[in-house]
Residue frames as qw, qx, qy, qz and C-alpha x, y, z in Angstrom:
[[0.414, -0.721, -0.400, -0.385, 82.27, 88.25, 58.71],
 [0.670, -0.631, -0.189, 0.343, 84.27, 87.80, 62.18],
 [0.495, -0.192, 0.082, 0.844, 86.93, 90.59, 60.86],
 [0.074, -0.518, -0.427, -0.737, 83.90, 92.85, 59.47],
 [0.611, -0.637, -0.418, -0.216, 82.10, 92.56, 62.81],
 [0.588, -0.492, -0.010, 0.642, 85.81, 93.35, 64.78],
 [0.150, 0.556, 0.321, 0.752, 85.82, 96.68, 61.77],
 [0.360, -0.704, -0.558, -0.253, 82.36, 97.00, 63.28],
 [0.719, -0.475, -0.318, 0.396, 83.84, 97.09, 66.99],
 [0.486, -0.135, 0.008, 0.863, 86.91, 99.33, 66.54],
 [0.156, 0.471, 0.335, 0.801, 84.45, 102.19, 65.26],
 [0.522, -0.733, -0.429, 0.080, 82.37, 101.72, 68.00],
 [0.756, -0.244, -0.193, 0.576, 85.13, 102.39, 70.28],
 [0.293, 0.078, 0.120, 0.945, 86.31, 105.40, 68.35],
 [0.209, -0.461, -0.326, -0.798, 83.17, 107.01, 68.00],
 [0.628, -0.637, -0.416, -0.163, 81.80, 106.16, 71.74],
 [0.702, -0.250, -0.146, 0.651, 84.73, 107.09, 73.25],
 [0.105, 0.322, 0.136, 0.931, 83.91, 110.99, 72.22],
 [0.336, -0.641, -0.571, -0.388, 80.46, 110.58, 74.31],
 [0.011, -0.483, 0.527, -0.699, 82.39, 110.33, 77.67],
 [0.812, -0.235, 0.150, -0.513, 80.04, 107.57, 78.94],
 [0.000, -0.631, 0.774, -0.053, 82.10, 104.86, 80.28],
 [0.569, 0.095, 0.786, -0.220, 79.65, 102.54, 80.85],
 [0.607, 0.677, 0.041, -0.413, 78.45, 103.14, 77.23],
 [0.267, 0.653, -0.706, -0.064, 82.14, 102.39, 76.07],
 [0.337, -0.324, 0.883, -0.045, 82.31, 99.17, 77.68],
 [0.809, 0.401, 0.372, -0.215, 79.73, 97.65, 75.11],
 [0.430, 0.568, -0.699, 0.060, 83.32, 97.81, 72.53],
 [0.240, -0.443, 0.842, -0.194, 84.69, 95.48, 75.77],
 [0.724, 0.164, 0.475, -0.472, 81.25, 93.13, 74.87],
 [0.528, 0.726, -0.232, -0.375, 81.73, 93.47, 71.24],
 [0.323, 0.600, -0.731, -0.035, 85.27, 91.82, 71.23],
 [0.556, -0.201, 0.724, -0.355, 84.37, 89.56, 73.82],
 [0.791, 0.403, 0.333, -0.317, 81.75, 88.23, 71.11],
 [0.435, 0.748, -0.486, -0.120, 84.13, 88.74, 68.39],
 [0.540, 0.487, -0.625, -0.282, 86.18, 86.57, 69.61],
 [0.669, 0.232, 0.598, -0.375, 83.96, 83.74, 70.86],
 [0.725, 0.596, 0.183, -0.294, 83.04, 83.53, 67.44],
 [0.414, 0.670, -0.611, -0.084, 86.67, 83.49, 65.85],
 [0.194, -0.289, 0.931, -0.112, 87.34, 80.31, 68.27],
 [0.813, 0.323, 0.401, -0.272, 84.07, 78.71, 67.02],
 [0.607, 0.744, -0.135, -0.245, 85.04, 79.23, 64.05],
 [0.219, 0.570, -0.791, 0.045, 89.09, 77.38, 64.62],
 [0.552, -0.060, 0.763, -0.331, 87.13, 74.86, 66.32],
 [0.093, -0.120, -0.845, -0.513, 85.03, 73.89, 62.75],
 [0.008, -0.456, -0.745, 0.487, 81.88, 75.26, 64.98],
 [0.025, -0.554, -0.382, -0.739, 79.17, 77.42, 63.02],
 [0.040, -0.225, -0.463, 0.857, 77.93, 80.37, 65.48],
 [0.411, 0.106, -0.065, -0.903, 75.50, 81.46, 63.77],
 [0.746, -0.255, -0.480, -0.385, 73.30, 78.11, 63.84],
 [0.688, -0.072, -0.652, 0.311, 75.24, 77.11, 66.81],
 [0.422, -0.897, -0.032, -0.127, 75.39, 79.84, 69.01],
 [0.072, 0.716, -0.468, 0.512, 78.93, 80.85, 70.97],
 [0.861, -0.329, -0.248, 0.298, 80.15, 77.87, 73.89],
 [0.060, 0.880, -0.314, 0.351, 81.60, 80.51, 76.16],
 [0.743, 0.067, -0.549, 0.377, 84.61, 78.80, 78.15],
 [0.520, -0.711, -0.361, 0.305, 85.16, 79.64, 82.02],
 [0.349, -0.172, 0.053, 0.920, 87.86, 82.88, 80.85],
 [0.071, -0.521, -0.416, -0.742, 84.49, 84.44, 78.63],
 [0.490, -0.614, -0.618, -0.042, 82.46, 83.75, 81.46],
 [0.374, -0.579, -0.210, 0.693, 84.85, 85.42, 84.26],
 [0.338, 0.231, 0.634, 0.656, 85.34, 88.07, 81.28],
 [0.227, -0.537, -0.630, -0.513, 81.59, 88.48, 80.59],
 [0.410, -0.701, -0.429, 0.396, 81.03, 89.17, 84.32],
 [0.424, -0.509, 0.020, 0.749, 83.49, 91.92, 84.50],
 [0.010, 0.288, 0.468, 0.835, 82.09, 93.69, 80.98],
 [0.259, -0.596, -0.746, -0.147, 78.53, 93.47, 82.75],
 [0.515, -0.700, -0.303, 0.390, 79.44, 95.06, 85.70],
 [0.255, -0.169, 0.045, 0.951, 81.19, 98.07, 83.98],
 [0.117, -0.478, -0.571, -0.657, 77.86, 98.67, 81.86],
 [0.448, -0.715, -0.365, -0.393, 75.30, 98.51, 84.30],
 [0.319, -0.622, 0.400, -0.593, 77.43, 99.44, 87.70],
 [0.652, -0.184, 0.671, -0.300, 76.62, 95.44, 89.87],
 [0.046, -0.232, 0.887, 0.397, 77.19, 92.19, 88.61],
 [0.430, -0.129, -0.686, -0.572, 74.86, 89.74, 86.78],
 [0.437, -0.405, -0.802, -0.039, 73.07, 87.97, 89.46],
 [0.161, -0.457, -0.414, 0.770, 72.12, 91.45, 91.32],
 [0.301, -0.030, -0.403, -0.864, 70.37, 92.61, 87.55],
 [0.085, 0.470, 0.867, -0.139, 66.70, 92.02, 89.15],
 [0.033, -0.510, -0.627, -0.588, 63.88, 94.34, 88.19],
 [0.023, 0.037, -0.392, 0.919, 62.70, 97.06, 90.50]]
């Protein structure tokens, strides 16, 4: 599943990467992130999928820095107009 779901990814990529929307593209940068999250659950003996993903302080810094290409400002500045 985790090497169907990195498939998944890599098509993204190719096929968002024709749109010219960079923030659009960076949801591949999310993708792998998750991807692999889920392959270390998975060398750990951890089920994601009932367990959920145990992101470590490198996803985290990471995760910020995917956020903040999508939407333009980091996470704790995503408030609701």
């Amino acid at each position: 599943m985790v090497r169907r779901m990195g498939a998944l990814a890599s098509i993204f990529g190719v096929r968002s990467g024709s749109i010219g929307n960079r923030h659009f593209e960076a949801f591949r940068d999310l993708m792998d992130l998750y991807t692999a999250m889920c392959e270390r659950q998975m060398k750990e003996g951890n089920d994601f999928l009932d367990d959920g993903v145990k992101p470590n302080e490198d996803d985290v810094a990471r995760l910020n820095l995917v956020f903040e290409r999508i939407f333009g400002f980091t996470p704790e500045n995503f408030r609701a107009k």
